[in-house]
N, C-alpha and C positions, 0 to 999 in steps of 0.2 A: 494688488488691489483686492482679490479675492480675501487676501487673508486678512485683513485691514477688515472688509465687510463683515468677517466671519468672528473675526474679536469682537466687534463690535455688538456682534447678533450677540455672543458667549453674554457680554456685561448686562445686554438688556434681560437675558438669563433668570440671571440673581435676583432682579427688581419684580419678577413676574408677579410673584405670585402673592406681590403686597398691592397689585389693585384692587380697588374695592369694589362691587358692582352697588346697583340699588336695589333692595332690601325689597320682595314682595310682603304682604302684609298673612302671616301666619292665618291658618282656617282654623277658628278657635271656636268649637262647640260647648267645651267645660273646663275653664283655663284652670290649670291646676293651682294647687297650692302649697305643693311639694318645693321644696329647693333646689336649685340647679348646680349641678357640678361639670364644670367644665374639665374634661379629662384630655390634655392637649396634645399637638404632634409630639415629636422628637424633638430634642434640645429645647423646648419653650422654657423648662424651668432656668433658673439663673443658680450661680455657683459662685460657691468662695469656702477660701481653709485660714489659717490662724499661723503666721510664720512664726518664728523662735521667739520672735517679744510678742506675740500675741496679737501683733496686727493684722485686721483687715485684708487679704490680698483676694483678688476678683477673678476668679478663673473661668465662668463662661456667663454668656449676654452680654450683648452685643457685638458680635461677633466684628462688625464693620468697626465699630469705634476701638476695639481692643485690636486690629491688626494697622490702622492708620499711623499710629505711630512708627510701625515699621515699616511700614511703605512710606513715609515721607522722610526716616533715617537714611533711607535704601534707594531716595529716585532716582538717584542716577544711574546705580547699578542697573535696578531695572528695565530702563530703556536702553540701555545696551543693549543688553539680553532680550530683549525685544527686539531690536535691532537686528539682533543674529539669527531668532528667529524668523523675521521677516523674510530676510536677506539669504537667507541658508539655510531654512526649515531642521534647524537645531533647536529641540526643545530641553536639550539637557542642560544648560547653564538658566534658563529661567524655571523648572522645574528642580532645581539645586537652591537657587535662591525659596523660589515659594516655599520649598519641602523643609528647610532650616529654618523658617520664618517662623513656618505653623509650630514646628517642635520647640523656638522659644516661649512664642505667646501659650500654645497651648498646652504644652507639654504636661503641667502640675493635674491632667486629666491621666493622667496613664493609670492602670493597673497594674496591681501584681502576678503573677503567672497562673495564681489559681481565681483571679477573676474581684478580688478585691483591692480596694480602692488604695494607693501607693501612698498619699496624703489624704488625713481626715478632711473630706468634702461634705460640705453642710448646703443647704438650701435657706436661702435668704429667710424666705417668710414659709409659715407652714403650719400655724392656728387657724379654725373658723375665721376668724379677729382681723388675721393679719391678712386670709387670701378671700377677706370678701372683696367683691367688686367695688360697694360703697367706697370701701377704706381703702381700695389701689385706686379708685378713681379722684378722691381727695389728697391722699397719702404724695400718687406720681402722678400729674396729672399730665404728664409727656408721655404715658400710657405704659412705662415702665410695668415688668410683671402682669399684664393683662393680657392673657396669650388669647391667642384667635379673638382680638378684639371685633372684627369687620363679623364673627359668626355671632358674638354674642350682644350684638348691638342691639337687635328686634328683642330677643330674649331681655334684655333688661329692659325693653320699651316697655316690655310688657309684665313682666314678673318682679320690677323693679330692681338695683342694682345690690339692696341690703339681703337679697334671697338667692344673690346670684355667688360662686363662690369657684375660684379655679384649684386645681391640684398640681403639686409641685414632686418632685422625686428625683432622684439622683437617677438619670434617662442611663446613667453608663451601666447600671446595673439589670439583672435578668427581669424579665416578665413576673416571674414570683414576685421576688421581694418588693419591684414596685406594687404590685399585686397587696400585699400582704400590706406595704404603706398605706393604701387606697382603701382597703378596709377598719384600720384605724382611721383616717378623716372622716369617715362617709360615718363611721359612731360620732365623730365630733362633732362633725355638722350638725346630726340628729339633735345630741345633743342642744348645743349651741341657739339651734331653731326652734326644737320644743315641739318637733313636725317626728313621726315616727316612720317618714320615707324619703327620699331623696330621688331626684331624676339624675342622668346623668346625660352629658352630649361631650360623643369621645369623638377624637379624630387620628386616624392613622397608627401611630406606636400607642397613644391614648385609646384605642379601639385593642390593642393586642393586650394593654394593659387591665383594662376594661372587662374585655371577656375573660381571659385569667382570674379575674375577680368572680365574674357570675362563674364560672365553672368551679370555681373552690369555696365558694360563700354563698351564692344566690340564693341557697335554696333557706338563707335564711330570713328570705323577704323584706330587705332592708330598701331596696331598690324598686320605683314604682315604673318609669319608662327608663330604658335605656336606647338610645341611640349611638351607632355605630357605623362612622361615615370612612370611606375607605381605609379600613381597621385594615392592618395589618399580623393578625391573627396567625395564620401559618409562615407568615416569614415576607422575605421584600426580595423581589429578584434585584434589586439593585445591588443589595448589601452579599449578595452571592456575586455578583459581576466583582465585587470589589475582592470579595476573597480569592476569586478565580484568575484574577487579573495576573498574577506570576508564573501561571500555567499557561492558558490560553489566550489573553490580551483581551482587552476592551476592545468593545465594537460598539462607536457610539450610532447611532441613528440618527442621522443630519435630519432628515424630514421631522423625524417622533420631536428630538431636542425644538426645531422652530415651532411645529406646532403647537406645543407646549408651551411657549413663549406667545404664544397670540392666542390661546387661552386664557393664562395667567394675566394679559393685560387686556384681553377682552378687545384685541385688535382686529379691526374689519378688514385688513390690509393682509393681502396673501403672499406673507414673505415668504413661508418654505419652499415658494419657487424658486427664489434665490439659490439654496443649496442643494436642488434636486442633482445636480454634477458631482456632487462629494465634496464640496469646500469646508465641509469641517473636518475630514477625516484626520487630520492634525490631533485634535483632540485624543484619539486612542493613543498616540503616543506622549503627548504631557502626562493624559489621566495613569498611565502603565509606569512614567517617570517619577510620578509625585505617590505612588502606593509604599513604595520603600521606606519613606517619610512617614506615613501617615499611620503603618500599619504598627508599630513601636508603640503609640499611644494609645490608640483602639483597637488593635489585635486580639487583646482580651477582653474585651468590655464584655459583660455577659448579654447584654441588651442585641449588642453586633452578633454575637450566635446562635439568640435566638431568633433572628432576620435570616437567620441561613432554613430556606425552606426543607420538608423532612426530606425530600427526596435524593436531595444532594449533601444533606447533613454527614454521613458515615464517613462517605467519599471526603468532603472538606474536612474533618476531625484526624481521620486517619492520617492528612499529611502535613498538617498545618501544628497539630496537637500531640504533647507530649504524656503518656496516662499519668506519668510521674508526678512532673513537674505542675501538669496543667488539672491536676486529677480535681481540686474543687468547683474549676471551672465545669470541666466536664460532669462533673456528678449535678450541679443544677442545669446546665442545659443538658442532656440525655433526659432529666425530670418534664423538660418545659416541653420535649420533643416528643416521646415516648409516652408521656402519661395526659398531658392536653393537645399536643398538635396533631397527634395519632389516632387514629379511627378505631382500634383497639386500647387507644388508655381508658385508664380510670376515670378520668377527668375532662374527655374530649370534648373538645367546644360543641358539640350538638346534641352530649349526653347533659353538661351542665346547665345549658339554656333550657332543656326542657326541664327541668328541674328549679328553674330560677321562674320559668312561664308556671309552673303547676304553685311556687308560692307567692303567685301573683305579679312577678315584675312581665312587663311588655318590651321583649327583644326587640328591637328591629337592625336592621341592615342595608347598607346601601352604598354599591359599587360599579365601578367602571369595568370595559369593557372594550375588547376589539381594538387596542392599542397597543404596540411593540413598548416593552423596556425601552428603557431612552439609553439605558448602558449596552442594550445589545441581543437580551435574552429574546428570544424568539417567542413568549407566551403571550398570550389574550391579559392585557393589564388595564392600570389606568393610567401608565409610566412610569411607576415605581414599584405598585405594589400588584403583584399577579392575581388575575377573578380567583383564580383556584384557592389563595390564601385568602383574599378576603372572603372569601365568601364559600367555600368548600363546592362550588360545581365544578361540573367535570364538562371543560372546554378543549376544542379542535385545534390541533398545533395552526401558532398565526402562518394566516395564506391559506389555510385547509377551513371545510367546513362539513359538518356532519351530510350524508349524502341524502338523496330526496327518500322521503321515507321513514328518515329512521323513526325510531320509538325509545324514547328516553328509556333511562335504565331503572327507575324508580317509580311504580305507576301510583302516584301523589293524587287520583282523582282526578285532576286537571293540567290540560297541555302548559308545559314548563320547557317548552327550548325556545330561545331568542331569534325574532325574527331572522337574523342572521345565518342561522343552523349553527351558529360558532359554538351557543352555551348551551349543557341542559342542567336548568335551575333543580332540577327535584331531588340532584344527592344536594343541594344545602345542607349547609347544621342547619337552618328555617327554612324550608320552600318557601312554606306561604306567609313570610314574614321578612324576607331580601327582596331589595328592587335591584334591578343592575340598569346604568343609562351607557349606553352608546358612546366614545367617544367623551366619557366623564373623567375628564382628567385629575390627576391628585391635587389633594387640597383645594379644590377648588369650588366646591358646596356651594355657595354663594353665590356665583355666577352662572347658574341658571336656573332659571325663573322655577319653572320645574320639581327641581333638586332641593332648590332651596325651599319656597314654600312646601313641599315632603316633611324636611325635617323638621319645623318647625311646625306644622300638624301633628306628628308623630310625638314631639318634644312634650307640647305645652298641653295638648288635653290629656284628659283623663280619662280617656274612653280607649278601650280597645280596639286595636286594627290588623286589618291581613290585607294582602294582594287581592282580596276580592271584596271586602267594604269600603274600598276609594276609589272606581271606577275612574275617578278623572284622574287617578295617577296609577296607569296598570303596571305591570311587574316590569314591561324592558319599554324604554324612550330611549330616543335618538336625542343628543344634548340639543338644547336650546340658546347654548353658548353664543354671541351675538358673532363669535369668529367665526364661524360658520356660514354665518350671510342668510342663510334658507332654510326652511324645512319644510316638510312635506307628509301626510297622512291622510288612506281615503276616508271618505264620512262613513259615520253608519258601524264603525270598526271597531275594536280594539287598535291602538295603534300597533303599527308594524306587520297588518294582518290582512288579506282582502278577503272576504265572504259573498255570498249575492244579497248581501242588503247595503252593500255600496257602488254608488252614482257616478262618483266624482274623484279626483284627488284634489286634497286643499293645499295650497301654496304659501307659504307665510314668507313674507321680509321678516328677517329680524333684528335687523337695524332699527335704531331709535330715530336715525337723522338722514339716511341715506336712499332715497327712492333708486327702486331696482328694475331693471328689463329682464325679466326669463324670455330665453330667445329657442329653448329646447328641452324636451323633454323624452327620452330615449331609455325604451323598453327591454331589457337583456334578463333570458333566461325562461320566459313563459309568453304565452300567445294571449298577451293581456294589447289590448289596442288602446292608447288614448289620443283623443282628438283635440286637436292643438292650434292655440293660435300665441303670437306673441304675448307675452300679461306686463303690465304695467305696474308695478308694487308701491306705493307710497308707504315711508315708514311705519313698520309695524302692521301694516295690513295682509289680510289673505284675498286669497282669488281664486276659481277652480279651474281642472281640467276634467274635463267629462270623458268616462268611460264609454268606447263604443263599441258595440255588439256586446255578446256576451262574456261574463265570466268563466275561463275553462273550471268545470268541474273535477280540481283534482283538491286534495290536502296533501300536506308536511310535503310541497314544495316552491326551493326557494327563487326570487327570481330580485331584477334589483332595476331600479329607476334612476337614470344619472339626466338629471338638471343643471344646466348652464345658463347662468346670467352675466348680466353686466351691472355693476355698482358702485363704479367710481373707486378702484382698488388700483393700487399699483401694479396687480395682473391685471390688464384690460377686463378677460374674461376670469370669469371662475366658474368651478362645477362643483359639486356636492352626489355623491351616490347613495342614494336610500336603500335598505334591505327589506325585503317583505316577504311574508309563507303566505303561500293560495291556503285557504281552509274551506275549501268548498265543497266536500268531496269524499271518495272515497281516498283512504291514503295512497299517494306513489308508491312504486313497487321498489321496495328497498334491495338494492346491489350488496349481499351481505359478502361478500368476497372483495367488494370498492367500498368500504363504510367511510371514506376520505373524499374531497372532492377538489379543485381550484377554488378559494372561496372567491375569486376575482372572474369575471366573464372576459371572455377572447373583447378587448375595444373592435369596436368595428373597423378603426384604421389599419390595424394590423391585415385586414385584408385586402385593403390595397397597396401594401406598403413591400418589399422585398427586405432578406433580412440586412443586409447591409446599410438599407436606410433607416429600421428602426434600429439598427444598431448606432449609427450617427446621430438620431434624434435623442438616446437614452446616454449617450457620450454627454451632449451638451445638455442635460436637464429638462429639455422640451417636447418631452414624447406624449407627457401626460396632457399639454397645453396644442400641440397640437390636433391629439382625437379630439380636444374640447372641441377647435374650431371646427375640424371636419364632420362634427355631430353637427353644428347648428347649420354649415351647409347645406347635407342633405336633410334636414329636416326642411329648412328653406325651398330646395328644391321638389320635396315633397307636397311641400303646400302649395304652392303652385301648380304642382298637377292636379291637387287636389280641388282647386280652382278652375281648373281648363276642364275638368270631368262634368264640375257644377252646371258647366254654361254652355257641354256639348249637347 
């Protein structure tokens, strides 16, 4: 049955990350009148080549509708092989079936060893003309070729769809030469509009593409705002997990993968309790079965290389790559590596931007944070793409956090590390021009309130901005993501910050439909007091808790706030933990021999607990579920004493 649940979790996977949320309404002080270019994830564009008579053949979009044929030639097979799976946790005969599946449908994508294309692959549409939105809106109106259609919906609400205009490129190829593609469109456009600037709103491999562009062109001021939403700039730990997967094996993360999945659908329901026992762990061995398959096609792609971050780039080249064989491959990516991804190129992403800022385009940036790789890698992400590449800070291996104290390593004028102590924003390629959110999962812009109205601030005026001209979106939030249930920030504050000009902490439902009971609110890591009584949340409302006694006067120390409520979830209870720095103060006295610390607090259970029990409660998944309960007991039983003191 586990595994039954756990395919099932897999399928709902795939569907995630096409729900849509609702649309906040963009803060437009001087809408522009520049054209938009939407510069899209990976694979958005669509593909096809010209067989021996010249025909038409369709090599990628829709990836669902081009492999249904072989899954419905193939059902029977499959359910065997499911079957066997099930039955005998063999995943080599369904990972044989999938792995030759993908190699017919997809195969006509492969490269040749030095990184070029094996069949002439063209991109459908690729004029002004052909990739306005007007004309794909009329043209397909089943939304064919309109990529990040759910991002660019406000955008054309408001910029109308005849100024609105996507970009298409052959995704298998390196960062350059899409690069190089992108600054041909973006003259055409110009052209095309009669407008002398263009905006751009990139997302993901479109942000790696994107900045490639400003760093080799910016500086020719063709570009009036650029936005760049979990850009993939130095590279993706996933597409390193994948490289790595014949060496060391895939490690998927059962929790990271569900949570991600109620992200993506914006579910109030806390499934990843389900898998806190390891019931996906199945997965490392399909994903390890089906790389032998997969890696024939795209082993060369140059696009897959330059996803390989620099630090483990030499390491994977060296054993993967022939200098001979693979030597043109290599010579563009060792370019994309060494000359833009590297802190010593000529071309590095935070040498270009300022160069693209000085001829007037407005960079901005905005990335996730404090989230494991969902393949396995251990770093600070958003679950694909690592903070460090999007965004060039220098983050605390995950589970570790910077210790109390420290002092970033770049004195930027103003404090730049993440409530958390996990990130410090000020080696950015931009300090004062990257947001990072908490808990912001990839691709997922759109679903929170947040995030989203950010970008489309950021997009549609014409005014310049920093981390410190939008006071009501400072540099790090906690997502607003409705799967989360709650959030939490004192008044008076910066969020994620307490100072003595705050009162209270404010509590938010952030359910649309769902009234909530917070039953606990529980203090770890600093002698902050708050006085507590049950709150009652009707959708979308806040409520406070009041601070009592004083705030200790220290700074750059962290401490963390775990909130338990009830909401009608399929976990009775849930929790949510906040991160905050005291800035009170004189700085904590930094442990320069300890600069590491548990970024996680001792749960209080753990001290009633022996090991042998929490070892049995972390067996069946419920260790996290049970401190929840035993927080709200003694919180329970505190209030009540707290009651018999009132009336001695």
């Amino acid at each position: 049955m586990k595994k039954i649940v756990a395919v099932l979790l897999c399928v709902l996977m795939l569907f995630s990350v096409c729900s849509a949320g609702a649309f906040a309404a963009a803060e437009i002080k001087e809408l522009t009148e520049y054209p938009v270019i939407m510069v899209p994830g990976y694979s958005s564009s669509e593909l096809y080549r010209l067989d021996e008579n010249g025909e038409v053949v369709h090599v990628w979009g829709d990836a669902f509708g081009q492999a249904m044929p072989e899954v419905e030639a193939n059902l029977g097979g499959i359910i065997a092989d499911m079957g066997t799976f099930l039955l005998a946790g063999n995943v080599e005969p369904i990972a044989k079936r999938l792995g030759e599946g993908f190699q017919r449908i997809f195969g006509d994508m492969k490269t040749n060893p030095d990184g070029t294309s094996y069949y002439d692959i063209k991109n459908y549409i690729n004029t002004p003309e052909e990739c306005c939105y007007a004309t794909l809106m009329e043209k397909y109106p089943d939304g064919r070729h309109q990529a990040e259609s759910e991002m660019m919906a406000d955008v054309i609400a408001k910029v109308g769809a005849e100024n609105c205009f996507v970009f298409t490129c052959d995704f298998r190829m390196g960062a350059v030469e899409c690069a190089n593609k992108l600054k041909g469109f973006i003259d055409d456009v110009i052209e095309y509009t009669g407008k002398d600037k263009v905006n751009i709103l990139a997302v993901s491999h479109g942000g790696q593409v994107s900045g490639t562009y400003l760093t080799l062109y910016g500086e020719e001021g063709k570009v009036n705002n650029a936005v760049l939403t979990v850009p993939a700039l130095g590279g993706a730990g996933i597409a390193y997990d994948a490289f790595n997967s014949p060496r060391e094996g895939f490690d998927f993360g059962d929790v990271a993968l569900i949570v991600f999945i109620e992200h993506g659908m914006m579910l109030e329901e806390d499934l990843h309790y389900l898998v806190e026992a390891g019931w996906l762990g199945f997965l490392d061995d399909l994903a390890d079965a089906l790389v032998p398959y997969v890696m024939p096609v795209m082993g060369t792609w140059g696009s897959m290389w330059d996803f390989i971050p620099l630090e483990y780039y030499e390491d994977m080249k060296a054993e993967l790559l022939d200098e001979t064989e693979n030597a043109g491959l290599i010579a563009q990516s060792d370019y994309m590596h060494y000359q833009i991804q590297s802190p010593e190129g000529e071309h590095y992403f935070a040498k270009g931007f300022k160069k693209a800022q000085a001829a007037g385009t407005n960079v901005y940036i905005l990335a996730g944070y404090d989230i494991q790789i969902v393949t396995g890698m251990p770093v600070s992400s958003d679950a694909i793409i690592t903070t460090p590449a999007s965004t060039g800070a220098t983050c605390a291996p995950l589970g570790k956090r910077f210790a109390d104290g420290y002092t970033q390593k770049v004195d930027t004028g103003f404090y730049q590390v993440s409530p958390s102590m996990t990130v410090d924003a000020s080696t950015c390629y931009l300090p004062e021009h990257t947001w990072l959110i908490e808990d912001y999962h990839h691709g997922m812009t759109y679903k929170d309130e947040y995030t989203k109205s950010l970008m489309y601030t950021l997009l549609l005026n014409d005014e310049s901005y920093d981390v410190h001209s939008l006071p009501e979106y400072p540099q790090f939030h906690a997502t607003t993501n409705i799967a989360h249930s709650i959030h939490a920030a004192f008044n008076n504050c910066t969020e994620g910050y307490l100072d003595s000009n705050a009162t209270e902490l404010v509590v938010t439902n952030l359910s649309d439909s769902k009234t909530m009971l917070v039953l606990a609110a529980d203090v770890y890591g600093a002698d902050v007091e708050l006085g507590f009584t049950p709150l009652l949340l009707l959708p979308g409302k806040s409520a406070s808790i009041k601070i009592k006694g004083d705030i200790p006067e220290v700074s750059r120390k962290n401490f963390e706030i775990s909130l338990s409520y009830v909401i009608g979830s399929v976990t009775l209870i849930g929790e949510r933990t906040f991160e905050f720095t005291l800035m009170n103060g004189e700085a904590a006295q930094y442990d320069a021999e300890n600069p590491l610390v548990e970024a996680d607090p001792v749960p209080a259970i753990d001290e009633v607990l022996d090991d042998n029990e929490k070892e049995t409660l972390e067996k069946y998944g419920v260790k996290g579920l049970a401190g929840t309960i035993y927080n709200i007991v003694m919180t329970f039983i505190n209030f009540v004493y707290s009651i018999i003191d009132i009336f001695k």
